[in-house]
N, C-alpha and C positions, 0 to 999 in steps of 0.2 A: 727465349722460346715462348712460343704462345700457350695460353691452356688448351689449345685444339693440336697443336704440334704434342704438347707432353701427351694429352690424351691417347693420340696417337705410338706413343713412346709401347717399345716393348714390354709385357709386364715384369719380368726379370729387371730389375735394382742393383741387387746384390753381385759382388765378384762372382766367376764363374768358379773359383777354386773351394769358394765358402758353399755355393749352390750344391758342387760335387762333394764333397766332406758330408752336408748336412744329409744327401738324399744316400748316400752308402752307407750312414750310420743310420738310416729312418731302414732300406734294406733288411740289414741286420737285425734289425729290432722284429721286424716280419717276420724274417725265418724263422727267430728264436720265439713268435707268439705268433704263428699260424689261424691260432681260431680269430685273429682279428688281422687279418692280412686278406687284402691290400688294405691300407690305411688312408684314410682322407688326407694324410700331409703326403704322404708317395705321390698316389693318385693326381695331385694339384699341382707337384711339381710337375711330373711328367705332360701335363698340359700344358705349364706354364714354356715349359721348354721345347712344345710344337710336337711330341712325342707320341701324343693323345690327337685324336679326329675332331674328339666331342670331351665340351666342359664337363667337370667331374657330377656336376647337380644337378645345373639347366640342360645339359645334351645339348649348348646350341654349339655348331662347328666354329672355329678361328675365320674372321675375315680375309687374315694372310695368313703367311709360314707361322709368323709367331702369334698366340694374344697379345692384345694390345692392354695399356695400361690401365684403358676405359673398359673393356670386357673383361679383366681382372676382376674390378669394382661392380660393374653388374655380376659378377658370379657371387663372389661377397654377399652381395643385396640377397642374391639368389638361397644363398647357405642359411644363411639369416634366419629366412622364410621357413626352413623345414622344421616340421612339429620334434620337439624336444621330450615331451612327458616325462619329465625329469631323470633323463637318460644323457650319458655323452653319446652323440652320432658322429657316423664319417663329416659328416660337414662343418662337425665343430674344427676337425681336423682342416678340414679344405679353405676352412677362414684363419686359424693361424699359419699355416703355409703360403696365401696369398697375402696377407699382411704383411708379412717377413719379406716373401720374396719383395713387392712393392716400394717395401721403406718403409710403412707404417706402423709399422712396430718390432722391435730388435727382440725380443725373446725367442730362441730357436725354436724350432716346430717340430719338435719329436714326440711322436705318439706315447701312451703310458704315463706311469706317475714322473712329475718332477723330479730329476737327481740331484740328490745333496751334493753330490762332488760337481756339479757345473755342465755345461758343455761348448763351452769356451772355447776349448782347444779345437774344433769345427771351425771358428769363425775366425780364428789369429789371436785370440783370448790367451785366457788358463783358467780355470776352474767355473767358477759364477761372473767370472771378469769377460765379457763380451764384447772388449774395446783392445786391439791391437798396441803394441807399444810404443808405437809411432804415435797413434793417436792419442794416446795418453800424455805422450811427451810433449806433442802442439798446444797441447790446453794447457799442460804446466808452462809451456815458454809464453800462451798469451797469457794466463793471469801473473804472473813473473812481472809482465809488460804491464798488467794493470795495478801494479802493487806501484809501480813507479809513475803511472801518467795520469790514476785518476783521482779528482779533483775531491772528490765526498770519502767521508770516514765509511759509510756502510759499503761504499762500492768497494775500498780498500780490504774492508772487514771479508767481505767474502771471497775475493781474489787469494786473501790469505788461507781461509779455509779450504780451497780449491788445490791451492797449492800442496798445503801440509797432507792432502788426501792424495795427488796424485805421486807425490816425492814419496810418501810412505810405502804406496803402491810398486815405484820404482827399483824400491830399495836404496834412495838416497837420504833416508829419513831413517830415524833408528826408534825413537817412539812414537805411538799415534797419534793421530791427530787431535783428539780429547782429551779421550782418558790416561793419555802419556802411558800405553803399556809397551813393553819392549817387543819389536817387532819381530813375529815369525824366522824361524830359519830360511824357510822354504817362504817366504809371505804370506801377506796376511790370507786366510780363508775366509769360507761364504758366516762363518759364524762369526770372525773378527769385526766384519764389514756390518754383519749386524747390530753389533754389540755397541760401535762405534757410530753409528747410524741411532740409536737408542742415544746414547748420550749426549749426540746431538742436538736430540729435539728439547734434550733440557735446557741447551745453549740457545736454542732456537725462542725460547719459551724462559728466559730468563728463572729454573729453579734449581734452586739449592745448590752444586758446586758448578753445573752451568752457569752461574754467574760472572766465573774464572774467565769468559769470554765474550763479545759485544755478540745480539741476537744475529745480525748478519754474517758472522763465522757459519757458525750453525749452520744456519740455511745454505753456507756454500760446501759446507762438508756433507749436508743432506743429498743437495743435488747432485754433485758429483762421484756419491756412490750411487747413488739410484741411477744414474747415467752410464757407471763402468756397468750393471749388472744389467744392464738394459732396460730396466723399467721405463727408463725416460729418451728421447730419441733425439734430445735437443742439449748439444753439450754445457756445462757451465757457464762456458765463456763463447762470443762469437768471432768470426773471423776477424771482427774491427778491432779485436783486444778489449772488446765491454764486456761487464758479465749481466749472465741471466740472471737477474733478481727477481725472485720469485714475491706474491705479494703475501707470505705467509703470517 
């Protein structure tokens, strides 16, 4: 596909099952806080999805049925522009709904504060975990695959870390990946995943019982949570069976 053809591409990315979950729980969240309803993430989806006449910021109408993936990205630019005065606005809203929908960025677009318990379960998740189990399963079988075909000790090193993160995840691991604690009944949570995350960057950074393991662990146990929880949109490992090494 060309960049003129993607351009052209729908702005909708996302499954249509994840799109409908996220906007009946952004719904809900409206009824239940009225004085900030409609919300910039409603609002952007209902455009995105041909529902709307006119963009949520700019007012300018869809060229066809749907926006396109280019008028997505001018309305972005568009949201961007509006004065903040150190206030959250509808458009802060209207920019992580068009991100999300896009691909550009996996963190769901629900109005209000952050919830500690996740919103996962929207997208094929569970809790903070924003990655389906299939897809957690493909990046355990390619770094699996690169623990056996690649050539260098640090590639090997993170493939390993990649692994222990996604098998603990799975529940075919019984301690974690680090700090060897015993895994959750129910698996680990968004605070496991922190804590483990924390002790990483000691592995990461060669200190004190971090040492227990080569810096390239680390850095694959880093990425690979910050990937399940969406921060990062690019998985540890790629379709060739290499992994991302980060240049940390």
């Amino acid at each position: 596909m060309t960049t003129a053809e993607s351009e052209a591409s729908p702005a909708v990315q996302r499954p249509q099952e994840h799109v409908t979950a996220v906007f009946e729980a952004i719904r809900e969240w409206e009824a239940a806080n009225p004085e900030s309803a409609p919300s910039g993430q409603g609002e952007a989806i209902l455009w995105a999805l041909g529902k709307r006449d006119q963009a949520p910021i700019s007012g300018r109408p869809a060229s066809g049925a749907l926006p396109t993936l280019a008028e997505a990205r001018a309305e972005i630019d568009a949201a961007e522009r509006v004065p903040r005065e150190g206030r959250v606005v509808p458009a802060d809203g209207v920019i992580s709904a068009l991100h999300w929908l896009i691909g550009a960025k996996d963190g769901v677009p629900m109005p209000g504060r952050r919830s500690s318990t996740g919103w996962g379960h929207l997208v094929g998740g569970r809790g903070v975990i924003l990655r389906t189990e299939a897809e957690i399963n493909r990046v355990a079988e390619l770094a699996r695959e690169g623990l056996r075909s690649m050539p260098g000790e640090r590639e090997k090193a993170w493939c390993s870390g990649t692994v222990a993160v996604c098998e603990w995840l799975l529940g075919l691991r019984s301690k974690s990946p680090v700090r060897n604690t015993p895994r959750p009944i129910h698996g680990p949570t968004g605070l496991n995943l922190g804590m483990e995350e924390s002790a990483a960057e000691d592995v990461s950074r060669q200190l004190g019982r971090g040492r227990q393991h080569p810096p390239a662990y680390g850095d694959g146990v880093i990425w690979t949570i910050r990937w399940l929880r969406g921060q990062i949109t690019v998985p540890p490992m790629n379709e060739q069976g290499q992994p991302t090494l980060s240049n940390r």
